[in-house]
KERO-513611 format. One line per 5 residues: their letters; for each residue x, y negated, z negated of C-alpha. Coordinates in nm, 3 decimals. Each point is the difference from the previous one (the first is absolute). Example, Ala and Ser with C-alpha at 12.3 -4.5 7.8 and 13.67 -1.06 7.14 Angstrom:
REM residues 2
AS	1.230,0.450,-0.780 ~ 0.137,-0.344,0.066
END
This chain:
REM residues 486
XXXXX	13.185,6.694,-8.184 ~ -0.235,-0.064,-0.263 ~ 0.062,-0.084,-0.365 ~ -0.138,0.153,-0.284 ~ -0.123,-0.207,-0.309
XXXXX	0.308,0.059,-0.176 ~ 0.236,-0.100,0.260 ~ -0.229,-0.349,0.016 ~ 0.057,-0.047,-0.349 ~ 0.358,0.058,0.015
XXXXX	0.039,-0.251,0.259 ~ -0.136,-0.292,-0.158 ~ 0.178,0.068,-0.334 ~ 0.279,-0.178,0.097 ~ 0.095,-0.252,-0.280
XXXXX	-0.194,-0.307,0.180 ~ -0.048,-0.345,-0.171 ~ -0.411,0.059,-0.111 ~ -0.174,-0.249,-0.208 ~ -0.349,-0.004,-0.128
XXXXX	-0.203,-0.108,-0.323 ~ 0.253,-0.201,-0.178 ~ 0.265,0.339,0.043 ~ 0.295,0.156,0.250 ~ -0.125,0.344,0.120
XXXXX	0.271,0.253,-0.069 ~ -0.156,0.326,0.217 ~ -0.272,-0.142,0.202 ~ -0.154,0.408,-0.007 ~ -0.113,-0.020,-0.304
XXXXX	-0.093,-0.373,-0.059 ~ -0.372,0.048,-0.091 ~ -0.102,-0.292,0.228 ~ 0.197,0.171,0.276 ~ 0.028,0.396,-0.064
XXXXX	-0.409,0.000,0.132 ~ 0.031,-0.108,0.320 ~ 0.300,0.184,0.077 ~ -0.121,0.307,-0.122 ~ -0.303,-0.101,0.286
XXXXX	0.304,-0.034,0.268 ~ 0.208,0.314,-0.120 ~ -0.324,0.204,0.005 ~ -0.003,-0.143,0.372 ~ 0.309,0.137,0.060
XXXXX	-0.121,0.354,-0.146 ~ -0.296,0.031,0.171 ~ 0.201,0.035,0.338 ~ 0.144,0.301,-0.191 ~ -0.306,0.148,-0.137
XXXXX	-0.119,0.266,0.268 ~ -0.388,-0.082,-0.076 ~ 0.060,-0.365,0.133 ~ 0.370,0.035,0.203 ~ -0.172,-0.008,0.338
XXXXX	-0.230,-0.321,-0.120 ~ 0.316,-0.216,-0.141 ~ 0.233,0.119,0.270 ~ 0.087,0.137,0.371 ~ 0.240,0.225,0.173
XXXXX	0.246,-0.173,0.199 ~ 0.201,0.104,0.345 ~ 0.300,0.119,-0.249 ~ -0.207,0.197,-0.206 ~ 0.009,-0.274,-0.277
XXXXX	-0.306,-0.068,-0.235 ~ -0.059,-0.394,0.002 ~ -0.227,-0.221,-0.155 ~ -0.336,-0.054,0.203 ~ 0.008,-0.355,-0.114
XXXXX	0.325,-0.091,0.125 ~ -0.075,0.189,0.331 ~ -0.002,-0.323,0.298 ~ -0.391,0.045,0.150 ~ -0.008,0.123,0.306
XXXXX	-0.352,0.157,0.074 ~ -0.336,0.000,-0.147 ~ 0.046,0.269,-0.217 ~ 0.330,-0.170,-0.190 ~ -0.216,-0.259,-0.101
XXXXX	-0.294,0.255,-0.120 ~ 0.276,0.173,-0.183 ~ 0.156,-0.257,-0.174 ~ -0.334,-0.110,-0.130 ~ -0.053,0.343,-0.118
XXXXX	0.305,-0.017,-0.187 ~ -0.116,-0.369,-0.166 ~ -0.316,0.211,-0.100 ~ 0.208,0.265,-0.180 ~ 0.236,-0.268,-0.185
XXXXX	-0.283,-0.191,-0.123 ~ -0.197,0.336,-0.134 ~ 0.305,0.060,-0.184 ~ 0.070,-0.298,-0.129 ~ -0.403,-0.084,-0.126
XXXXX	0.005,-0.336,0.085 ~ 0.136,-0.226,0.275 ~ 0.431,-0.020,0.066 ~ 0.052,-0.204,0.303 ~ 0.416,-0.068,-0.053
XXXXX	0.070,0.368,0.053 ~ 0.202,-0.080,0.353 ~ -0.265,0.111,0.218 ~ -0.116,-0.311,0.071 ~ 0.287,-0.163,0.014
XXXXX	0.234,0.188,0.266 ~ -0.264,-0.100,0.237 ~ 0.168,-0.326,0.012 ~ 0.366,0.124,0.110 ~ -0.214,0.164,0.310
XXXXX	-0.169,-0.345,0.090 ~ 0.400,-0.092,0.031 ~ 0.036,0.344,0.221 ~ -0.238,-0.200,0.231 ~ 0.221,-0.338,0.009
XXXXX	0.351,0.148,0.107 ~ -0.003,-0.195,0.303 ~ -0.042,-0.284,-0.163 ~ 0.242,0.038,-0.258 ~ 0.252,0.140,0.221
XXXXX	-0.016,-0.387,0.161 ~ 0.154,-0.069,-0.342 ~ 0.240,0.259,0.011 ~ -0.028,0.362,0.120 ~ 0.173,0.136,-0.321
XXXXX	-0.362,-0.099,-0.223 ~ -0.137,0.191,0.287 ~ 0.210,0.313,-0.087 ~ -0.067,-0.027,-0.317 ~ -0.363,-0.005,-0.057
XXXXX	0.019,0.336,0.228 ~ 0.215,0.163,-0.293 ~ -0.176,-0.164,-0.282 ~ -0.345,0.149,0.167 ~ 0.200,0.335,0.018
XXXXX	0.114,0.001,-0.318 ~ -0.341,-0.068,-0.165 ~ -0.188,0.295,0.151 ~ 0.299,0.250,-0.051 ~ 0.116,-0.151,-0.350
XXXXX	-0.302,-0.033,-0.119 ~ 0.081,-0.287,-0.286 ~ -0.243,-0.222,-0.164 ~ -0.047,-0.288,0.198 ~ -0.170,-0.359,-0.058
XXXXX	-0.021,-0.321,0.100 ~ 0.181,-0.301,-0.075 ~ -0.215,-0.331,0.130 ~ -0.067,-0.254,-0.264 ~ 0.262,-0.302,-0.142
XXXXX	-0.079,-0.238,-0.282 ~ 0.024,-0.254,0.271 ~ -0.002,-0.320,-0.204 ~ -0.167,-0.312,0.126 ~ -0.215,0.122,0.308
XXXXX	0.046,-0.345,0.096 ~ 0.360,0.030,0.077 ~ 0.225,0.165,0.191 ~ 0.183,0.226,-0.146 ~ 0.307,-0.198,0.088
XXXXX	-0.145,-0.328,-0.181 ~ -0.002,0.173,-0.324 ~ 0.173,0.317,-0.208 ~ 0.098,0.229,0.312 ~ -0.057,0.303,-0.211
XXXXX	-0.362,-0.038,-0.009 ~ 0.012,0.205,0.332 ~ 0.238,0.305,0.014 ~ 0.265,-0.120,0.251 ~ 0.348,0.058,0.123
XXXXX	0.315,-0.158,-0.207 ~ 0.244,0.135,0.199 ~ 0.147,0.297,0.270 ~ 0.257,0.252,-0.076 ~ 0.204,0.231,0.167
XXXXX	-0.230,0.293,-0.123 ~ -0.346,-0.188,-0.023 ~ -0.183,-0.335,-0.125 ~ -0.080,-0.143,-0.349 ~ -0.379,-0.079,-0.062
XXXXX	-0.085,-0.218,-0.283 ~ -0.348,-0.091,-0.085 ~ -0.323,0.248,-0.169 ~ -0.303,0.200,0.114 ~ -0.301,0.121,-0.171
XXXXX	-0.026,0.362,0.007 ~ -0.222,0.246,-0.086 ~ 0.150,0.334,-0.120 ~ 0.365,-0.134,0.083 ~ 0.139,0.149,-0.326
XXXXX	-0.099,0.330,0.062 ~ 0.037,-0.004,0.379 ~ 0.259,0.085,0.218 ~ 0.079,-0.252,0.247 ~ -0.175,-0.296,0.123
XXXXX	-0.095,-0.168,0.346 ~ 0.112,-0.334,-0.089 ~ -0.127,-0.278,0.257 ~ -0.092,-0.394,-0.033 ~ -0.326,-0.052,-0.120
XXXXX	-0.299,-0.290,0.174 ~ 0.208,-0.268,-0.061 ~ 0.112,-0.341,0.194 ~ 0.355,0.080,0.140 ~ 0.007,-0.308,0.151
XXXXX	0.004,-0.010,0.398 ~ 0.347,0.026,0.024 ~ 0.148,0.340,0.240 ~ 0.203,0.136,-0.265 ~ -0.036,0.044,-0.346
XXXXX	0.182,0.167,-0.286 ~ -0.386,0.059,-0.194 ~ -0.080,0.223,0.368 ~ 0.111,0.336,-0.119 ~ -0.113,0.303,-0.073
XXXXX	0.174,0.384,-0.128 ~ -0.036,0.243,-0.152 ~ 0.061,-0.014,-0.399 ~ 0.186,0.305,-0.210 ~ -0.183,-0.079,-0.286
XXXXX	0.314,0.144,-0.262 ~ 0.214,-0.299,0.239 ~ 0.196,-0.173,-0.285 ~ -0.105,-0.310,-0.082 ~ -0.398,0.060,-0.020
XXXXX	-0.221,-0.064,-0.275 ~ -0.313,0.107,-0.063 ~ -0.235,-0.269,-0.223 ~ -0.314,0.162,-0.049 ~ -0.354,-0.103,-0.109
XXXXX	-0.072,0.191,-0.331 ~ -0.205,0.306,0.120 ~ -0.355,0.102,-0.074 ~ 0.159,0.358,-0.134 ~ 0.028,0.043,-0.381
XXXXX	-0.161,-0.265,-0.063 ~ -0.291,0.181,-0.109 ~ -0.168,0.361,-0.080 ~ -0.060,0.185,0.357 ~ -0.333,0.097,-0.137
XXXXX	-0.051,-0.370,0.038 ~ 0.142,-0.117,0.297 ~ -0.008,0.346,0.238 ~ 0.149,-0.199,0.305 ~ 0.220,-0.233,-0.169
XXXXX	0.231,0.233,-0.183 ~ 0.002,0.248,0.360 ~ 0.000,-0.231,0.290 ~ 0.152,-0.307,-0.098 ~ 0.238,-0.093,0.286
XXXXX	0.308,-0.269,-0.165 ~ 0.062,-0.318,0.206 ~ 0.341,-0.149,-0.113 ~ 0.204,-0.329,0.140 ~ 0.276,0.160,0.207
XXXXX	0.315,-0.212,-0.053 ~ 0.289,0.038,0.283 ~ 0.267,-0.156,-0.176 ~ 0.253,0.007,0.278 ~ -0.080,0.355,0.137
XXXXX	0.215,0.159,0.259 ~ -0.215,0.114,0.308 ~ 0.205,0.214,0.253 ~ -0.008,-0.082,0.361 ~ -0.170,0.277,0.032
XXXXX	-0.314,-0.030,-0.206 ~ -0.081,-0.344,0.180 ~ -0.333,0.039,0.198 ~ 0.062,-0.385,0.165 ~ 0.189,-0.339,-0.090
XXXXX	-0.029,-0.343,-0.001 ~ -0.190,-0.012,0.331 ~ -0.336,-0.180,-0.144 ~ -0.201,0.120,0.328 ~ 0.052,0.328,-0.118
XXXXX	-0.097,-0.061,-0.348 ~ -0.323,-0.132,0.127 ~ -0.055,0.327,0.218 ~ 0.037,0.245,-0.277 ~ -0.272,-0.247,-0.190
XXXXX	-0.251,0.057,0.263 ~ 0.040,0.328,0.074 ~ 0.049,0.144,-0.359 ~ -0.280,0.201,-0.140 ~ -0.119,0.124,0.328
XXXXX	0.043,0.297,-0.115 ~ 0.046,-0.006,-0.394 ~ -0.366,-0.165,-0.015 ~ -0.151,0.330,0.041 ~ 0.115,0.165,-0.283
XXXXX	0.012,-0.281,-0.239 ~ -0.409,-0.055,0.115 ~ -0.037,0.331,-0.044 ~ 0.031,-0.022,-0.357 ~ -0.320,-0.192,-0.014
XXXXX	-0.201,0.282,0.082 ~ 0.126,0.144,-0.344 ~ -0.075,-0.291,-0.157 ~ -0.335,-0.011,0.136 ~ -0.032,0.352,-0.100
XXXXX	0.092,-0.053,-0.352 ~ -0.247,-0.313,-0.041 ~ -0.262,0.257,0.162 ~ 0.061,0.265,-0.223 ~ 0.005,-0.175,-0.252
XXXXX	-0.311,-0.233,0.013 ~ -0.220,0.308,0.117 ~ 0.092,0.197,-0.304 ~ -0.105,-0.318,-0.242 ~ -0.278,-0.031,0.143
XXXXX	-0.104,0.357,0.027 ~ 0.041,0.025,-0.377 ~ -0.237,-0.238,-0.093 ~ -0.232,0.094,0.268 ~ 0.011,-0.303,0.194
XXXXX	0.107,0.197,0.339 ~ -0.338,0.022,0.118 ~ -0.064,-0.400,-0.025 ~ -0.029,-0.146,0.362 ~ 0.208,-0.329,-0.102
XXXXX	0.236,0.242,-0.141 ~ 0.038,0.234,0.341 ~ 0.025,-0.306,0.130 ~ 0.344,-0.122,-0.135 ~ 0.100,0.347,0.036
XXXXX	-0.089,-0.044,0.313 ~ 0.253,-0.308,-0.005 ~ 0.231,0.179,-0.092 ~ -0.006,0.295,0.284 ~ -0.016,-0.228,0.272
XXXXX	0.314,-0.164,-0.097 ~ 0.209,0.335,-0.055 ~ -0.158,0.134,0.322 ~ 0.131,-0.360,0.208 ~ 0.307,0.115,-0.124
XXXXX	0.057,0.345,0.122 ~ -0.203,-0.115,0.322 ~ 0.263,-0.247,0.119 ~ 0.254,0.175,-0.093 ~ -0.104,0.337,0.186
XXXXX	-0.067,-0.178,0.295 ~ 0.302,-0.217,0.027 ~ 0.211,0.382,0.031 ~ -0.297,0.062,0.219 ~ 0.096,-0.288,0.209
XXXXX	0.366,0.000,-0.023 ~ 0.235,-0.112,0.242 ~ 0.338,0.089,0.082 ~ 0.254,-0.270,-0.130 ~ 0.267,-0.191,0.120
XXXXX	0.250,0.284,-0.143 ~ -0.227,0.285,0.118 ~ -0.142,0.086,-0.306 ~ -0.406,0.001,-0.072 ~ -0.105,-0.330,-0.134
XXXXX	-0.325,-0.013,-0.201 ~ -0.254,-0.255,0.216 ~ 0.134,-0.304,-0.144 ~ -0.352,-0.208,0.022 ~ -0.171,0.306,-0.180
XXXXX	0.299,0.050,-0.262 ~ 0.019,-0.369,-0.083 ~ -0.381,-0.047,-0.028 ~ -0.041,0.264,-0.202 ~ 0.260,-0.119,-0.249
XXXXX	-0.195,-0.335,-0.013 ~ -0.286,0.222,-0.096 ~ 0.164,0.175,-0.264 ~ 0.179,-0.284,-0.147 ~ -0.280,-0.274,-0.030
XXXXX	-0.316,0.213,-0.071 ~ 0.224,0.106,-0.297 ~ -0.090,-0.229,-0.230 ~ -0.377,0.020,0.028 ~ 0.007,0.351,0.002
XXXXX	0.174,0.065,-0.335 ~ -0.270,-0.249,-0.110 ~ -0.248,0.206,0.126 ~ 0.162,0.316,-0.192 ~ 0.045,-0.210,-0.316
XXXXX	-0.404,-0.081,-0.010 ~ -0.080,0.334,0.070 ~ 0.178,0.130,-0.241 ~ -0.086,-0.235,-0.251 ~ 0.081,-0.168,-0.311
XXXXX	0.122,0.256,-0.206 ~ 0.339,0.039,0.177 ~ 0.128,-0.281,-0.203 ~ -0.192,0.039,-0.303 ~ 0.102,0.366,-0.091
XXXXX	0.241,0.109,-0.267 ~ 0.313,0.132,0.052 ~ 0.026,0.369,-0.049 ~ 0.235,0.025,-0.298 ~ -0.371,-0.191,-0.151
XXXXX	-0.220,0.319,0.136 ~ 0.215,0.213,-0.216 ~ 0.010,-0.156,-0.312 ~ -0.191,0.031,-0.374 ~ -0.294,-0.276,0.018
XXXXX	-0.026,-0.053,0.332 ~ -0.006,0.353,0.153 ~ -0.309,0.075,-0.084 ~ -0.166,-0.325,0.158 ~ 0.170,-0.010,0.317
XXXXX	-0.105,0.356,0.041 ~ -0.364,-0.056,-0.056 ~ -0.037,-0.340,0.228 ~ 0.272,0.116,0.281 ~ -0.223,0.325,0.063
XXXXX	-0.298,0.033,0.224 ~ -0.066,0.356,0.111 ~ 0.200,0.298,-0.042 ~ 0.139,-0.054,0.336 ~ 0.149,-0.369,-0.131
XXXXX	0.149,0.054,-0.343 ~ 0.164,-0.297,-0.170 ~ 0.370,0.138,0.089 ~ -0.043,0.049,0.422 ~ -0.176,-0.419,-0.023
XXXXX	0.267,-0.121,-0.160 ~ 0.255,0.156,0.200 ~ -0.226,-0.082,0.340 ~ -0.027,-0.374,-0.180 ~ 0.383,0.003,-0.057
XXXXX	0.082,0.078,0.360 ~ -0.260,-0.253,0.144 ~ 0.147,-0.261,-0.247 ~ 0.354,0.073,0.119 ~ -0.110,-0.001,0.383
XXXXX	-0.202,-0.294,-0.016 ~ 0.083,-0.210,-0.314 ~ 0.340,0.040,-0.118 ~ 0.356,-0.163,0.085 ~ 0.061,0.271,0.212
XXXXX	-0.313,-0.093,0.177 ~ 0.054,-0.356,0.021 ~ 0.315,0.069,0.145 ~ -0.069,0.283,0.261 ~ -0.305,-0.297,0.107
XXXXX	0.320,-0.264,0.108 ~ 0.232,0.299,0.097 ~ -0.227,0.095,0.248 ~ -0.093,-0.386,0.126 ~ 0.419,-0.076,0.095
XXXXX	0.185,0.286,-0.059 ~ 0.029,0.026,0.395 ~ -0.072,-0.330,0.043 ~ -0.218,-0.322,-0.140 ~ -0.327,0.031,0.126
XXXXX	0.014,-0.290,0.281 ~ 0.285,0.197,0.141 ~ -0.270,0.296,0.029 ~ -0.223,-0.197,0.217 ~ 0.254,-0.093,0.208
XXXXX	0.132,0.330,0.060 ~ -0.397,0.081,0.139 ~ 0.046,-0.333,0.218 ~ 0.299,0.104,0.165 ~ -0.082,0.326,0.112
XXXXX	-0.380,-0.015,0.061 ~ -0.089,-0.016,0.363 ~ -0.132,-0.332,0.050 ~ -0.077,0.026,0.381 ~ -0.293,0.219,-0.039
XXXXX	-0.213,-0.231,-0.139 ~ 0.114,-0.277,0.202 ~ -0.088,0.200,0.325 ~ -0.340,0.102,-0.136 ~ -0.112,-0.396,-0.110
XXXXX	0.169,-0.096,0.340 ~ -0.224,0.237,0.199 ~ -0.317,-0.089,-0.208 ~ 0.089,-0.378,-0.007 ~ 0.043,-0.018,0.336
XXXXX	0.322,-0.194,-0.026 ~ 0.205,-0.135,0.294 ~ 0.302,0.136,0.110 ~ 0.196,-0.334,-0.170 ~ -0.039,0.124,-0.330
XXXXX	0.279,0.249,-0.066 ~ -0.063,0.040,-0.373 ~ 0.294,-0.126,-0.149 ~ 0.327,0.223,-0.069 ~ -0.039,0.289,-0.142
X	0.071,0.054,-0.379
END
């Protein structure tokens, strides 16, 4: 059953050990770096509620039950066209880009749907388990993220040859569970309700077992949490100023497990280091689609706002100007292409369910992710100079300056020296700010550091093809098989 806002809220006010910008958060609600975004997710919830948007945010289930279309395991075509849909509505609400809003992230526990026969070589009762924890996600509905990144220490090193809690790992077994020790990175863990905690790219070493191999699920009000934070973009200054930063800011904090309990029955697999490795590969096969989906906001944004700077000073109709714009299409439309032809394409996975085309999904998140950079370039030239030139807009309304900023910020009566400095505001925030700087490098590793995107597209792109083609046309003996296949 779904949850409404409230119920969200309720659930996360739970007394848990929050830290961020030099304080201890006492109702993580109504923090102002937090009580933003979390007004974003419990307007989530409500929207499943709402009847104009119930039947966008949610389905009818064999027992009747409303659940949440994001949650929902992807079975056909249509799933996937629905869930994107329901990405769509989330981000018109929210007027800006949220990515740690669970959608994204559940798509990992069904990449671990896919694996049960090779976790149940581990033991059948991690099997079990991820069945349940897959149940309970589309019924319960909670707020659900990922857990991947350690401080990890000296890269060098194993973790063994240095301070073992640089990697979460296992300190001991009990009668009713096992004690992690160790950190992750999270974002959104204090205002999130559980967590799919698993070993991040690291060197295990090559041994079979390993206590740094494991992966559960995390009840984020566990005792023995704590949440340090990086000091949010939030209240830091006037939302007149910074549009996105004080609405969209989504809070990463340093997730300590400080000997945490973990029930036998929230571990997904243990210790087995071949398993570890599988979940690695196999991942995002899934989640990718989502998360890249967000780039086609992004790209929309930069679009928007670019074409509306430029329109105001007449510049629109400059053919180096269409061009960039131009730029800036193409990449938005590579986007959506790959991703509507990877569900095009999809395939029925290991578990039965309907995997995106992994070639097409993983190329188009290389797309996304690298062309990034140049194209909020591109937006920053075209909208020019004065996003980081302009006054703020407490200066607009004051004695002295008023009048000044009124007569050089208008043009025409269409542009009047309030809408530019709001449209200069917004582009500043999208393209020039903190926030902007860090939604650039959240997008480059939050699934992964860019190498590991390139070799996502080299595992799963059909080499053969080509080889066959240059075989035929090279006219190449028999005795050259090609090589093993990647």
């Amino acid at each position: 059953m779904i949850k409404t806002g409230d119920e969200y809220r309720a659930s996360i006010d739970s007394g848990r050990e929050i830290y961020i910008d030099g304080e201890q958060v006492h109702d993580v609600t109504k923090h102002p770096m937090f009580a933003p975004i979390i007004d974003i997710r419990a307007r989530i919830y409500d929207l499943a509620h709402d009847a104009a948007t119930a039947d966008v945010m949610s389905y009818v289930d064999e027992n009747g039950e409303r659940n949440s279309i994001a949650n929902k395991m992807p079975l056909t075509q249509q799933d996937w066209i629905d869930k994107r849909a329901a990405i769509d509505l989330v981000l018109d609400e929210a007027r800006g880009v949220v990515t740690r809003v669970g959608d994204e992230t559940i798509g990992e526990m069904w990449a671990l749907y896919d694996g049960q026969d090779v976790l149940n070589e581990v033991d059948p009762r991690f099997a079990e388990n991820i069945r349940r924890h897959v149940k309970l996600a589309a019924t319960g509905d909670p707020f659900h993220i990922s857990a991947n990144t350690d401080p990890k220490g000296d890269r060098s090193k194993r973790p063994q040859d240095q301070d073992p809690d640089m990697l979460l790992h296992v300190v001991k077994e009990t009668g009713d569970g096992i004690i992690v020790r160790g950190a992750k990175y999270e974002t959104a863990a204090p205002y999130a309700t559980q967590a799919y905690t698993k070993p991040t790219i690291a060197n295990w070493g090559d041994a079979k077992l390993s206590d740094y191999a494991v992966g559960f699920i995390a009840d984020l009000n566990a005792p023995n949490l704590k949440f340090i934070c990086r000091t949010g973009f939030a209240g830091r200054r006037d939302a007149a100023d910074y549009p996105l930063s004080n609405r969209v800011d989504e809070v990463e904090s340093l997730v300590i497990f400080d000997n945490v309990l973990i029930p036998w029955d929230d571990i997904l697999f243990y210790r087995h280091t071949r398993a570890a490795t599988f979940v690695r590969s196999c991942l995002h096969r899934y989640s990718a689609l989502p998360y890249v989906h967000r780039s086609i906001r992004f790209a929309d944004l930069m679009i928007g706002a670019a074409l509306f700077n430029v329109r105001q000073t007449g510049l629109d109709g400059n053919p180096a100007v269409q061009e960039k714009l131009a730029m800036l299409a193409c990449y938005r439309e590579g986007i959506d292409a790959h991703l509507t032809a990877a569900v095009a394409t999809a395939e029925t996975s290991p578990g039965g369910l309907l995997m995106p085309n992994q070639s097409l999904l993983y190329a188009g998140r290389v797309w996304a992710q690298t062309q990034l950079p140049q194209m909020m370039h591109t937006a920053r030239e075209l909208c020019g100079g004065q996003i980081c030139i302009t006054p703020d807009s407490a200066t607009f309304g004051i004695p002295g300056a008023a009048h000044w900023l009124e007569k050089y910020y208008s043009i025409t009566d269409e542009w009047q020296a309030d809408d530019r400095r709001k449209l200069l505001a917004f582009a500043r925030d999208l393209l020039n700010s903190d926030y902007a700087g860090h939604r650039l490098t959240f997008q480059l590793f939050a699934q992964a550091p860019p190498f590991a995107h390139y070799q996502a597209v080299y595992r799963n792109f059909d080499f053969d093809g080509p080889l066959a083609m240059v075989r035929a046309a090279a006219e190449l003996s028999d005795k050259v098989s090609g090589g093993a296949r990647p």
